[in-house]
DRENSEFI-905688 format. One line per 5 residues: number of its first residue (from 1); their letters; for each residue x, y, z of N, C-alpha, C, O, CB. Coordinates in Angstrom, 1 decimal. Glycine has a CB too. Layout:
BEGIN
NUM	a	X Y Z X Y Z X Y Z X Y Z X Y Z; ...
//
This chain:
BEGIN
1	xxxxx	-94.3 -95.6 -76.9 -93.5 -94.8 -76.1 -92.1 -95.1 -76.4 -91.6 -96.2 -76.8 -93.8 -95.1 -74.6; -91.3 -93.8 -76.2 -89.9 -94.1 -76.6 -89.0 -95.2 -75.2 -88.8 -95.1 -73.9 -89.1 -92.3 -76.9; -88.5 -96.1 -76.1 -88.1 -96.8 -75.0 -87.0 -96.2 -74.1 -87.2 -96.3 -72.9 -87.5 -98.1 -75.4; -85.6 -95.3 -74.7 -85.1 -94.5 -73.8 -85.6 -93.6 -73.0 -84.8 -93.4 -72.0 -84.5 -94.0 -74.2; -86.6 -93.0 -73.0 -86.9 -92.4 -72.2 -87.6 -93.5 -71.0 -87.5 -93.2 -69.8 -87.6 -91.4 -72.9
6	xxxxx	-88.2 -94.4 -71.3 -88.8 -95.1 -70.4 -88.3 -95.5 -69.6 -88.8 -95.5 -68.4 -89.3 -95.7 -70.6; -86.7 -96.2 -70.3 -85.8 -96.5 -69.0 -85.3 -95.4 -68.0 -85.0 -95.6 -66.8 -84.6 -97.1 -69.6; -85.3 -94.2 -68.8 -84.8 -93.4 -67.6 -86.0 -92.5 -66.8 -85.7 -91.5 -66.3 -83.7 -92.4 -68.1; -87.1 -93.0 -66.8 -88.1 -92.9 -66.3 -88.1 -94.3 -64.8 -88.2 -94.3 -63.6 -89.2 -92.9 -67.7; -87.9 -95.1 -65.6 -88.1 -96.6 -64.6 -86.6 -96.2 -63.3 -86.7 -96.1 -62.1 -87.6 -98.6 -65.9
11	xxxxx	-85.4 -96.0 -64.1 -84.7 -95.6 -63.1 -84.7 -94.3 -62.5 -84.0 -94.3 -61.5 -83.6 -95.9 -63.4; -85.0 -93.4 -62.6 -85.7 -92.0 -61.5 -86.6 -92.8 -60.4 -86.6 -92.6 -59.2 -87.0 -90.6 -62.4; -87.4 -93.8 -61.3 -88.3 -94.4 -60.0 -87.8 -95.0 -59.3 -88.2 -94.8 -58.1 -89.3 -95.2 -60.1; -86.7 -96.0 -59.2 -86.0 -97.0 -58.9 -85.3 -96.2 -57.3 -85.2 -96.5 -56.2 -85.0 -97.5 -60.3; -84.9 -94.9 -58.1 -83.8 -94.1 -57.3 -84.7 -93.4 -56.1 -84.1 -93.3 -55.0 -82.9 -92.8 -58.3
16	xxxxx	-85.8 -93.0 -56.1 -86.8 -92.5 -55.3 -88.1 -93.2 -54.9 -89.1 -92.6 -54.5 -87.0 -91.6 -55.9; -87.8 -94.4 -55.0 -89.0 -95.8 -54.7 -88.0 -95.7 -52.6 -86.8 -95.8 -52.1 -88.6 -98.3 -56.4; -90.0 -95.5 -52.1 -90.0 -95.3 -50.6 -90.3 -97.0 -50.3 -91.2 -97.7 -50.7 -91.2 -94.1 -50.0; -89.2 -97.4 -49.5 -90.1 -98.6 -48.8 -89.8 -99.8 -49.5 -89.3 -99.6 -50.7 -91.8 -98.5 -48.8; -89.9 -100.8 -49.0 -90.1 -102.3 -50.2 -88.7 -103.1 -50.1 -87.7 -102.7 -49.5 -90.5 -101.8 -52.2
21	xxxxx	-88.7 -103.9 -50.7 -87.6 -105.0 -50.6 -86.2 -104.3 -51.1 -86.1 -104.1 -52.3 -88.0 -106.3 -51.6; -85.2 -104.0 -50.4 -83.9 -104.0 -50.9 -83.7 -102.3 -50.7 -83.0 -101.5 -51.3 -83.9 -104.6 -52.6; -84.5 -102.0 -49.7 -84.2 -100.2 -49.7 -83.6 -100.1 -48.1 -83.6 -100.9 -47.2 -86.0 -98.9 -49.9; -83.3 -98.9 -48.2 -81.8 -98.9 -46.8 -83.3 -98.5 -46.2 -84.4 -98.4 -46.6 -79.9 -97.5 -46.7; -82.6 -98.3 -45.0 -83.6 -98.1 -43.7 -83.7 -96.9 -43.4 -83.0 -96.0 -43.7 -83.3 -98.8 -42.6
26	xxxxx	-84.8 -96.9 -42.6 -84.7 -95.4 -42.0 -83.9 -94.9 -40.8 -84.0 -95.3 -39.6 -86.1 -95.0 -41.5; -82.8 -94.0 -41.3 -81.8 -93.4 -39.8 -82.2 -92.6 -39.2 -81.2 -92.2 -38.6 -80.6 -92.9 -39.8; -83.1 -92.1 -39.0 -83.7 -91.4 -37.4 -84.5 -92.1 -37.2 -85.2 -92.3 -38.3 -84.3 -89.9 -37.2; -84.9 -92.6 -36.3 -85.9 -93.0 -35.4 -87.0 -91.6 -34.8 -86.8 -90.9 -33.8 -85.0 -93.8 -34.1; -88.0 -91.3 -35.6 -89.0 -90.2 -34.9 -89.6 -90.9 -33.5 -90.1 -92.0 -33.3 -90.5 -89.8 -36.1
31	xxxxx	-89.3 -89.7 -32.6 -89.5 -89.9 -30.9 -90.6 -88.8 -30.9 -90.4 -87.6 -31.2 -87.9 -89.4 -29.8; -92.2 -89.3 -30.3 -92.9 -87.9 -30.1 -92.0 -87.9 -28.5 -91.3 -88.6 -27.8 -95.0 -87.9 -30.2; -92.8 -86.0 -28.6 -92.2 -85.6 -27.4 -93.5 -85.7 -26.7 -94.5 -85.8 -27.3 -91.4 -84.3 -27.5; -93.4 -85.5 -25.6 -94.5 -85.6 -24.4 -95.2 -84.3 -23.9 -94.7 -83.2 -23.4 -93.7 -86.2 -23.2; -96.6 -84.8 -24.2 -97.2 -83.4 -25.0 -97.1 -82.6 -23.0 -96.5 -83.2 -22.2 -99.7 -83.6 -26.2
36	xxxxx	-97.8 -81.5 -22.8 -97.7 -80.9 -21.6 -99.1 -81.0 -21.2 -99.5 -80.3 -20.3 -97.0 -79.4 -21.7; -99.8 -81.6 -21.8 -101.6 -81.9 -21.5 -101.3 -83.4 -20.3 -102.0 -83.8 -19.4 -102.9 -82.4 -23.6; -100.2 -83.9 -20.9 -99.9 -85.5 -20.7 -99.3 -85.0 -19.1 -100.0 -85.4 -18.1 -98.5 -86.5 -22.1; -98.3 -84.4 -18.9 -98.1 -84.1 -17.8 -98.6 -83.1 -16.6 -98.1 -83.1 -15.5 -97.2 -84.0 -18.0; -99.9 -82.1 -17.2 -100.9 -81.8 -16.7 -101.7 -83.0 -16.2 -102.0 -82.7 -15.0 -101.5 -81.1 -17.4
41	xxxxx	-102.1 -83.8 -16.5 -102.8 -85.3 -16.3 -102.0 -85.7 -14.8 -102.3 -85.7 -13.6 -102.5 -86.7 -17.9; -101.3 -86.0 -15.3 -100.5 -86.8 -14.1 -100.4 -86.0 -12.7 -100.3 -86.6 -11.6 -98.9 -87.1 -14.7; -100.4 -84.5 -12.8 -100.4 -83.5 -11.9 -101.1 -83.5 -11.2 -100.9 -83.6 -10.0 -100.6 -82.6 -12.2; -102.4 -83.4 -11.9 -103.9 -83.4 -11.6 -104.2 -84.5 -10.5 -104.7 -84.4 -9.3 -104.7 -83.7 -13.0; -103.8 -86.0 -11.5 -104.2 -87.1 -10.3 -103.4 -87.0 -9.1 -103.8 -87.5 -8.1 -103.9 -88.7 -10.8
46	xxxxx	-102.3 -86.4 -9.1 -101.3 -86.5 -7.7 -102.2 -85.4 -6.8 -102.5 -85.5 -5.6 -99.2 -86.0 -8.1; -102.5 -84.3 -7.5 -103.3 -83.6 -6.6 -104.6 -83.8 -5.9 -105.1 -83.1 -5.1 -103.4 -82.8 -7.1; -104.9 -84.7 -6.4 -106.6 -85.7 -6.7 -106.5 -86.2 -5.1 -107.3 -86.0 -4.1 -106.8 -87.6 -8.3; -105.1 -86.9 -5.1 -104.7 -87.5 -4.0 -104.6 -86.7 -3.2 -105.0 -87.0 -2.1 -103.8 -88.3 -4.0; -104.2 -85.8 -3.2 -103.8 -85.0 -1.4 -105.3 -84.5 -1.6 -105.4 -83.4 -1.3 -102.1 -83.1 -1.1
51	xxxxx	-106.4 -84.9 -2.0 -107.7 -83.9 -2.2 -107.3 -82.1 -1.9 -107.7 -81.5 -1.0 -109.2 -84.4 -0.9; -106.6 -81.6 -2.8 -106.5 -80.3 -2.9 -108.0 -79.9 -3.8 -108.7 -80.5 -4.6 -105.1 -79.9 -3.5; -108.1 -78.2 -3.0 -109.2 -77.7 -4.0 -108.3 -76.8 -4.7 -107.1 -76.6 -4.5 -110.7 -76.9 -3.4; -109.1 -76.2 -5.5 -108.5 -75.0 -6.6 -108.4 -73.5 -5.8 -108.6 -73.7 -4.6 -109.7 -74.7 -8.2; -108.2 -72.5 -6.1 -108.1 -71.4 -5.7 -108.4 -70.8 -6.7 -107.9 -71.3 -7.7 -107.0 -71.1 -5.2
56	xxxxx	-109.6 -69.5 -7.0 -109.3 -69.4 -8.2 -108.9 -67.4 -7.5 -108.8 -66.9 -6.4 -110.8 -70.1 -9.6; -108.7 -66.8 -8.8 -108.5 -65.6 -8.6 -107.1 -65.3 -8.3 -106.8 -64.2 -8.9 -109.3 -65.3 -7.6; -106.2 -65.7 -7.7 -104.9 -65.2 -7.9 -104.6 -65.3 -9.3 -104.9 -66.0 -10.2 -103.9 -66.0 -7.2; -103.4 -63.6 -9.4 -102.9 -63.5 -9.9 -101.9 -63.4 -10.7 -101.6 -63.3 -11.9 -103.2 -63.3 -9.7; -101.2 -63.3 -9.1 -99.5 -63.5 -9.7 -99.3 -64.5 -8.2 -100.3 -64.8 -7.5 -98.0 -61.5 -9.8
61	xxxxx	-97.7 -65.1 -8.0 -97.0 -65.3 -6.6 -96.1 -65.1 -7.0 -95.8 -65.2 -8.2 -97.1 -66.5 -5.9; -95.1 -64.5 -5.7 -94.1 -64.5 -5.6 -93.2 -65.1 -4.3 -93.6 -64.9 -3.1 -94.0 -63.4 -5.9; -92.2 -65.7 -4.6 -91.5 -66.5 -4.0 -90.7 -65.8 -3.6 -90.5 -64.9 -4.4 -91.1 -67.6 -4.5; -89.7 -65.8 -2.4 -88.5 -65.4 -2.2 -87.5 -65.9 -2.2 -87.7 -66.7 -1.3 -88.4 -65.1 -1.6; -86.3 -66.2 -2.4 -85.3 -67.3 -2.8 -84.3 -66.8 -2.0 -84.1 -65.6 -2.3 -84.9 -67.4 -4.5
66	xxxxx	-83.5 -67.2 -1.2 -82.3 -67.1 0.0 -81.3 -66.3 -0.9 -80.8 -65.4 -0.2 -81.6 -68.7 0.6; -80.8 -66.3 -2.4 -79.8 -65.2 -2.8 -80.6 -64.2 -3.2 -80.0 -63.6 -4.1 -78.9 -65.4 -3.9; -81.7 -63.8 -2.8 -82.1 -62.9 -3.0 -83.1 -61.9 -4.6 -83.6 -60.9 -5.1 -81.0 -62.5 -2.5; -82.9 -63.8 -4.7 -83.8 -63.5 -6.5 -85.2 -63.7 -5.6 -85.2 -63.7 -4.4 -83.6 -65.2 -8.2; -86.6 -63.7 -6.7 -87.6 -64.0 -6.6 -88.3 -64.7 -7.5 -88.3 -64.3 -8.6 -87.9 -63.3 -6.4
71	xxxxx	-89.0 -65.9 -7.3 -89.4 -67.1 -8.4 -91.1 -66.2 -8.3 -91.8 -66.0 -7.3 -89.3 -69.2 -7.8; -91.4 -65.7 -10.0 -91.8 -64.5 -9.9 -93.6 -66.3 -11.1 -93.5 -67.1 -12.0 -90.4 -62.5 -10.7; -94.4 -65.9 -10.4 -95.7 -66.6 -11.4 -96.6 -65.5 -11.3 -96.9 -64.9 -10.3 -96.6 -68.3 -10.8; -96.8 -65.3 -12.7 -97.9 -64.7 -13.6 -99.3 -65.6 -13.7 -99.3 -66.7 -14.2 -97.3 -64.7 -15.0; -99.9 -65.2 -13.3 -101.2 -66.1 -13.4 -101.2 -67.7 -13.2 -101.7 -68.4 -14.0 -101.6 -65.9 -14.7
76	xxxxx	-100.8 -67.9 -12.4 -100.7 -69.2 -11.9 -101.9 -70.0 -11.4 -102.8 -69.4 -10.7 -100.0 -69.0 -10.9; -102.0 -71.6 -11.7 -102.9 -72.3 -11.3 -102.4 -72.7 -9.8 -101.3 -73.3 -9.6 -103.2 -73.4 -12.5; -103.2 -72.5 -8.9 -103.0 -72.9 -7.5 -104.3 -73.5 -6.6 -105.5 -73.1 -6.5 -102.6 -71.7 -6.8; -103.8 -74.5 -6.1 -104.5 -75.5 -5.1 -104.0 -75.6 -4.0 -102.8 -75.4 -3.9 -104.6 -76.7 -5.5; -104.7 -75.9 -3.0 -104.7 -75.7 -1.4 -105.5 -76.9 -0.9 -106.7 -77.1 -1.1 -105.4 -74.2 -0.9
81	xxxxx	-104.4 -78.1 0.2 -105.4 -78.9 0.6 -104.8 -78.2 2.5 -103.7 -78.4 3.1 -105.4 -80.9 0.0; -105.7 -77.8 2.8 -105.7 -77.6 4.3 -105.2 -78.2 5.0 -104.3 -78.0 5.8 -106.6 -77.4 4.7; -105.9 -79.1 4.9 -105.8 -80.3 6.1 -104.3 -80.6 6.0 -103.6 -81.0 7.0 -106.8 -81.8 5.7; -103.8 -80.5 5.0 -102.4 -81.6 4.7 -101.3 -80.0 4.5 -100.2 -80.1 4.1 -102.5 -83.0 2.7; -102.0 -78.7 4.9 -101.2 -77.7 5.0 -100.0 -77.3 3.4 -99.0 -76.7 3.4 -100.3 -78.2 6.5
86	xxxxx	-100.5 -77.7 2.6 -100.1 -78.2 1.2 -100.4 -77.1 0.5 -101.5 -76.6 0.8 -100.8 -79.5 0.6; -99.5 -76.4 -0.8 -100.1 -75.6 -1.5 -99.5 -75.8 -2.6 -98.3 -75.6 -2.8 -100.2 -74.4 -1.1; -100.3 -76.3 -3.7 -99.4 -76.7 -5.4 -99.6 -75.4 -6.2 -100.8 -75.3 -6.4 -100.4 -78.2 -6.5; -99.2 -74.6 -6.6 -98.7 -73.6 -8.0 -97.7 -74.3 -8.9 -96.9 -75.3 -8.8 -97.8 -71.9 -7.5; -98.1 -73.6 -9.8 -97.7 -74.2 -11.5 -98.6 -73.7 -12.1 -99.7 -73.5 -11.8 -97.7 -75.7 -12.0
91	xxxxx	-97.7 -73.3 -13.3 -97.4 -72.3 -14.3 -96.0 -71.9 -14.8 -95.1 -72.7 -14.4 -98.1 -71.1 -13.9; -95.6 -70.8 -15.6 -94.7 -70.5 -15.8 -93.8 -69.4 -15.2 -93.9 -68.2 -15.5 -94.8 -70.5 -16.8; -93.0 -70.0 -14.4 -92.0 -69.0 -13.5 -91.3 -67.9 -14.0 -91.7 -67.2 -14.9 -90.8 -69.6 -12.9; -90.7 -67.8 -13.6 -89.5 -66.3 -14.0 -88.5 -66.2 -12.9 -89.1 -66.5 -11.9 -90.5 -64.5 -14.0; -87.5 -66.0 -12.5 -86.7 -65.6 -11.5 -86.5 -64.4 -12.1 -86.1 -64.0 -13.2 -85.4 -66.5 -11.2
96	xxxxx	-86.8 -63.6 -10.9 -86.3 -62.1 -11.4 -85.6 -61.6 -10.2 -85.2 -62.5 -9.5 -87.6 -61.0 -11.8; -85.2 -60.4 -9.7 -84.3 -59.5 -9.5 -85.5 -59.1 -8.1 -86.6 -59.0 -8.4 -83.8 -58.2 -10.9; -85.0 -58.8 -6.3 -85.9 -58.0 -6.1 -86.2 -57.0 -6.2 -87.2 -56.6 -5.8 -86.1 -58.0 -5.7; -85.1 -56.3 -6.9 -85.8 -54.8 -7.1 -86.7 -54.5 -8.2 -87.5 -53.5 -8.2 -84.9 -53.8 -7.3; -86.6 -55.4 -9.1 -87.6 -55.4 -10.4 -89.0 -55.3 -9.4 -89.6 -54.3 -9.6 -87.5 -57.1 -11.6
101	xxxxx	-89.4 -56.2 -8.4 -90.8 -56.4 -8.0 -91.1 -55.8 -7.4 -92.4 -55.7 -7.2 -91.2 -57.4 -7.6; -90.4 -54.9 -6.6 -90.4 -53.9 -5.3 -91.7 -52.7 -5.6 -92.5 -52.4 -4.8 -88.6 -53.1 -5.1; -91.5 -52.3 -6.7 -92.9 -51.1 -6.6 -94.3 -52.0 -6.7 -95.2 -51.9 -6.0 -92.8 -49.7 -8.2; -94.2 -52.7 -7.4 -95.9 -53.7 -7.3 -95.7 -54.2 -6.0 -96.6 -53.8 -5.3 -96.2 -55.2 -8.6; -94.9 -54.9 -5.4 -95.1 -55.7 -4.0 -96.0 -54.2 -3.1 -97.3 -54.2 -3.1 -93.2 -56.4 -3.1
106	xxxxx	-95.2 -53.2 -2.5 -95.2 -52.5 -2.0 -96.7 -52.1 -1.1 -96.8 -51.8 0.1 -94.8 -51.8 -2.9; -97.9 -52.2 -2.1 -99.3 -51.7 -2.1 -99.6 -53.1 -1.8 -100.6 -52.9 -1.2 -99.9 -50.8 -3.4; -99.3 -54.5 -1.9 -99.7 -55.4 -1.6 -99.6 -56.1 -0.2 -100.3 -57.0 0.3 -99.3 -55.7 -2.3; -98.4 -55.2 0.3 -98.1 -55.9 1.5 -98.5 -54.9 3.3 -98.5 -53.7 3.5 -96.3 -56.4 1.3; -98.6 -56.0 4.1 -99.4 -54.8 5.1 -98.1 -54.8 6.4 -97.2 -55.5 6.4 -101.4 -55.4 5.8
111	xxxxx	-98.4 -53.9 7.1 -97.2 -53.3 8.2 -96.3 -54.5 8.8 -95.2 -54.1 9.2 -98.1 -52.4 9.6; -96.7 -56.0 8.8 -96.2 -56.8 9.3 -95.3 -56.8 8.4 -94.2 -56.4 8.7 -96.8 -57.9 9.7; -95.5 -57.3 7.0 -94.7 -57.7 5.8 -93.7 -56.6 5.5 -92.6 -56.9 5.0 -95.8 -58.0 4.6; -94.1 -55.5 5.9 -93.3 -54.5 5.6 -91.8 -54.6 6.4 -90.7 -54.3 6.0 -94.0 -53.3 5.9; -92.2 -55.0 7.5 -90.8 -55.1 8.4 -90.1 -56.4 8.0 -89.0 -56.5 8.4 -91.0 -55.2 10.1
116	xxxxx	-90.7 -57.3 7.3 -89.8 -58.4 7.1 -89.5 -58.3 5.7 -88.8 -59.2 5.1 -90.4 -59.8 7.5; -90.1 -56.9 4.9 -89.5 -56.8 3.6 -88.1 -56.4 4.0 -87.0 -56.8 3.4 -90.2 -55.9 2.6; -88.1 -55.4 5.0 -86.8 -54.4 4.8 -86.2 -55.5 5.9 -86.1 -54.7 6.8 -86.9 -52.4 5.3; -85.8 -56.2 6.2 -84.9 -57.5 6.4 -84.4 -58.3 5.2 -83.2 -58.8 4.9 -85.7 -58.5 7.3; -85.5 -58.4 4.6 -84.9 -58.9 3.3 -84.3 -58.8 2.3 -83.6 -59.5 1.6 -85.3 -59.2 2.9
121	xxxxx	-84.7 -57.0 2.3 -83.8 -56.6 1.4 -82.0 -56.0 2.2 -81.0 -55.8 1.5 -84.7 -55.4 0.6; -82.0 -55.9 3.4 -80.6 -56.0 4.3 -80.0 -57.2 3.9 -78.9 -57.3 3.4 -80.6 -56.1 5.9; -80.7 -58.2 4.1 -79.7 -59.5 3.5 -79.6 -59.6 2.3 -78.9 -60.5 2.0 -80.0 -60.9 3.7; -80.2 -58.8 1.2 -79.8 -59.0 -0.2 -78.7 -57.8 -0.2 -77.6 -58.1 -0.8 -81.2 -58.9 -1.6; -78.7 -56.8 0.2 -77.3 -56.1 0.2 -76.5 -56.7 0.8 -75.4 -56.3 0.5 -77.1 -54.9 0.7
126	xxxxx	-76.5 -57.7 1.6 -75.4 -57.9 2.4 -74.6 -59.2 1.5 -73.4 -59.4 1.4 -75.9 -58.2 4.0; -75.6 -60.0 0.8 -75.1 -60.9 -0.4 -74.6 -59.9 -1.8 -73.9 -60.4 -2.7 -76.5 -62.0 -0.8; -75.3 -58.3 -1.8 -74.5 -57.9 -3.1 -73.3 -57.6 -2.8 -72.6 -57.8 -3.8 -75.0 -56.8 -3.8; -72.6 -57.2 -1.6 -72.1 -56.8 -1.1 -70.2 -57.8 -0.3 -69.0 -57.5 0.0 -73.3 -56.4 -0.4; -70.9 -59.1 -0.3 -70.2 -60.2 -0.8 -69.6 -60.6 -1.8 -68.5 -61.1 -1.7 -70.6 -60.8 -0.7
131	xxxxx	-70.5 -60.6 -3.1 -70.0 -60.9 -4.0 -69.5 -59.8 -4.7 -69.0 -60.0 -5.9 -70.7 -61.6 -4.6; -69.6 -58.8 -4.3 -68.2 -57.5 -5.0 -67.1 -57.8 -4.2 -66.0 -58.1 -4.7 -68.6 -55.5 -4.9; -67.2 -57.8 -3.2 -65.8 -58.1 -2.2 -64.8 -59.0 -3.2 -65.3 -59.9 -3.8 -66.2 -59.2 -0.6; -63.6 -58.5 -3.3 -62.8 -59.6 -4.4 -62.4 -61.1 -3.3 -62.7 -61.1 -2.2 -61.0 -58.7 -5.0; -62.0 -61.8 -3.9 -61.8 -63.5 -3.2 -60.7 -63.5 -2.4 -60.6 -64.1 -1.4 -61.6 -64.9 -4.4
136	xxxxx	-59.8 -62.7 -2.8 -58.7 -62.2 -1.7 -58.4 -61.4 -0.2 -57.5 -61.5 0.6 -58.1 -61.6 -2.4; -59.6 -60.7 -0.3 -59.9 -60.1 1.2 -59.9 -61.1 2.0 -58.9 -61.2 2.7 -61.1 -59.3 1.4; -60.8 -62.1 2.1 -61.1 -63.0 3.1 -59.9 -64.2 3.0 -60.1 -65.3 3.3 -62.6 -63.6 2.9; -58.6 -63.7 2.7 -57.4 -64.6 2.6 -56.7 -64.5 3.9 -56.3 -65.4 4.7 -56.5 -64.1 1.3; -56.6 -63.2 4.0 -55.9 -63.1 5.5 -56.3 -63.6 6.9 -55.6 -64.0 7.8 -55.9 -61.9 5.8
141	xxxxx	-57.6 -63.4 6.9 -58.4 -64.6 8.1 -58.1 -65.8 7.6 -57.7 -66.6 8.5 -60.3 -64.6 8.2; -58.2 -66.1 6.7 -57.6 -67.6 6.7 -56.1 -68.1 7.3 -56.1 -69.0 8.1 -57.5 -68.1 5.2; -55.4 -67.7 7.0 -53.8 -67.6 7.2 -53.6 -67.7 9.0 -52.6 -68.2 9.3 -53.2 -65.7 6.3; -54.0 -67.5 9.6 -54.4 -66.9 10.9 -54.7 -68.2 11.6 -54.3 -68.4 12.7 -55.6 -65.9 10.9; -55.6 -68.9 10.8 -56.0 -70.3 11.7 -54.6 -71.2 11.3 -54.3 -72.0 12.2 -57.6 -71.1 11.0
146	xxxxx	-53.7 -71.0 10.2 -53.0 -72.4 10.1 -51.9 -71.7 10.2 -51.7 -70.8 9.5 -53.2 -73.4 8.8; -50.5 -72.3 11.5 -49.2 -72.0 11.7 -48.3 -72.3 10.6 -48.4 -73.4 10.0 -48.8 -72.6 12.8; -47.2 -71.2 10.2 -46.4 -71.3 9.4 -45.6 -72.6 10.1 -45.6 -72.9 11.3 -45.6 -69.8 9.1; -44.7 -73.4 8.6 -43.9 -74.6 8.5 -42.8 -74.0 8.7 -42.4 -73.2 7.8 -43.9 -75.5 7.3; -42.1 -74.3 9.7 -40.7 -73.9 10.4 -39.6 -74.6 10.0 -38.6 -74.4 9.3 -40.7 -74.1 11.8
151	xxxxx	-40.2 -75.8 10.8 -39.1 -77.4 11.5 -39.3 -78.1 10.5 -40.1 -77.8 9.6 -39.5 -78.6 13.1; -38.1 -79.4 10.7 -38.0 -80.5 9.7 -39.0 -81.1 10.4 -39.1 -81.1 11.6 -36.5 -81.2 9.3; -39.8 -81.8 9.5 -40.6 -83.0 10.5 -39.9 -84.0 11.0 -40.0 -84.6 12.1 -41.7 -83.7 9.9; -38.8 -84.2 9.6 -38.6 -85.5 10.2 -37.0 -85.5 11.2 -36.6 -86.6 11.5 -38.5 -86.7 8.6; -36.5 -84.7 11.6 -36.1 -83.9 12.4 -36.3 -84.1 14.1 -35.5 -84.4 15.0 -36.6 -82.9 12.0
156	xxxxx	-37.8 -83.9 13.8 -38.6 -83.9 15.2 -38.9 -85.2 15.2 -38.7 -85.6 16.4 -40.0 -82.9 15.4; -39.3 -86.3 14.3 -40.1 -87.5 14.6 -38.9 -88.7 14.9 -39.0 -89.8 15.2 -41.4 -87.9 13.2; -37.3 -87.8 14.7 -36.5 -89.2 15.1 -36.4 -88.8 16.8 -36.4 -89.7 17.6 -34.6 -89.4 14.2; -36.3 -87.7 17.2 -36.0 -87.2 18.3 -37.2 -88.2 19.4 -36.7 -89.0 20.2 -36.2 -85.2 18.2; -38.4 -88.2 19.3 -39.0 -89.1 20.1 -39.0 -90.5 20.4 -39.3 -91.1 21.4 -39.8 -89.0 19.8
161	xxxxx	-38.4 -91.2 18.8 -38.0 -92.4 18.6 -37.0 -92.4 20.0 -37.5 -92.8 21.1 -37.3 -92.6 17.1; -35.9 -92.1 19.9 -34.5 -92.0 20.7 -35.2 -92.0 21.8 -35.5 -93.0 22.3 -33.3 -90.8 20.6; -35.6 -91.0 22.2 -36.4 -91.0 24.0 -37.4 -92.2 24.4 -37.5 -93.0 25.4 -37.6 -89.3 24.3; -38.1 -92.2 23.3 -38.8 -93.7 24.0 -37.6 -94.9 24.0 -37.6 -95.4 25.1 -40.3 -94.4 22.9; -36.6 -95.4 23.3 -35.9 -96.4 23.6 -35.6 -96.0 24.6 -36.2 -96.6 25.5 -35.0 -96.7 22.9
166	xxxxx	-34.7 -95.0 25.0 -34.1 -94.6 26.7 -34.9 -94.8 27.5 -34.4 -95.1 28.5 -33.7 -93.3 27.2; -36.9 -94.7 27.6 -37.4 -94.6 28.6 -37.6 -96.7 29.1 -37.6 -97.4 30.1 -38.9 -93.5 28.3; -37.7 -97.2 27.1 -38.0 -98.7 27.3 -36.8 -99.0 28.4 -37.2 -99.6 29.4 -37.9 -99.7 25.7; -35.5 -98.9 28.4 -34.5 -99.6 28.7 -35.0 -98.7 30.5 -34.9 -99.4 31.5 -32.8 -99.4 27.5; -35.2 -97.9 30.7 -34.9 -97.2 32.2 -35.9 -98.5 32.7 -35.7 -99.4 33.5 -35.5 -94.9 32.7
171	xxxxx	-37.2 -98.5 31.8 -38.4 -99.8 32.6 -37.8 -101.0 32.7 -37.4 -101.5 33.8 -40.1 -100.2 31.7; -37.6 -101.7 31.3 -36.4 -103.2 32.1 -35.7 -103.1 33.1 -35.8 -103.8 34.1 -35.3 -103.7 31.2; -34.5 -102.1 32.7 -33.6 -102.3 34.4 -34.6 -101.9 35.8 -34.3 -102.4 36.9 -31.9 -100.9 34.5; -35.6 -101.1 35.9 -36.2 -101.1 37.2 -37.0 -102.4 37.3 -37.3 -102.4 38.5 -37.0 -99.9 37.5; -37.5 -103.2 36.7 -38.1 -104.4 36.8 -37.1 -105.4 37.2 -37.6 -106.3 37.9 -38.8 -104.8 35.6
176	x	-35.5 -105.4 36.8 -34.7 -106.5 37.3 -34.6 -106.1 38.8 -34.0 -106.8 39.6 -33.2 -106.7 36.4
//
């Protein structure tokens, strides 16, 4: 074998030799990530403990959220322990809009629900309705609670000084 070439065969290896005495180290540190089976597990036993059962057959839930979004689950896993008045869902959420959900809810909900839909949606106009208002309208009610600065303070705070000395000295001479 030709010896030039061998040497530059030995050093290609030299330059690309993994591992072993005299080689730099590895700079990332590989971190697994934490699979979602691992934190299903852990779910599971917490739910073990409240003895919830399963529910099966739902389809969707929907949440209602005070600004007037909705925390919207698609096929959701849900459990119910009675006794402890408890209900676990999980799955994957969505926050959506309520008008996005409004024609599917509709056929779902019965004459009670209906009256506390159209409450709910008054208070979501009344929050859209807020936040178009510009930040300056509600300036003038403010203004109202706090009195304009007139006087010198410090003006006023010698003026009391002086009168209490006059009242100290009126109490000594009535005590002599």
């Amino acid at each position: 074998m030709d010896p030039a070439k061998l040497a530059k065969l030995q050093a290609a290896a030299a330059n690309n030799r993994i591992g072993g005495k005299g080689t730099m180290r590895r700079k990332v540190v590989r971190k697994s990530k934490p699979s979602t089976a691992q934190d299903d597990k852990k779910l599971q036993g917490a739910l073990k403990k409240l003895n919830v059962q399963p529910i099966p057959g739902v389809e969707e839930v929907n949440m209602f959220r005070e600004d007037g979004n909705v925390l919207h689950f698609t096929a959701p896993k849900v459990h119910a322990a009675v006794s402890a008045n408890t209900f676990a869902i999980y799955g994957a959420g969505q926050v959506k809009e309520l008008t996005e959900l409004v024609p599917g809810i509709l056929n779902q909900l019965g004459p009670d629900s209906l009256a506390s839909l159209r409450k709910l949606a008054e208070s979501y106009q009344a929050i859209q309705q807020n936040q178009q208002r510009p930040p300056n309208a509600g300036a003038d009610d403010d203004d109202d609670d706090v009195p304009d600065l007139v006087e010198n303070f410090d003006a006023v705070e010698e003026q009391p000084k002086e009168d209490a000395k006059a009242e100290d000295k009126a109490d000594v001479s009535a005590l002599d």
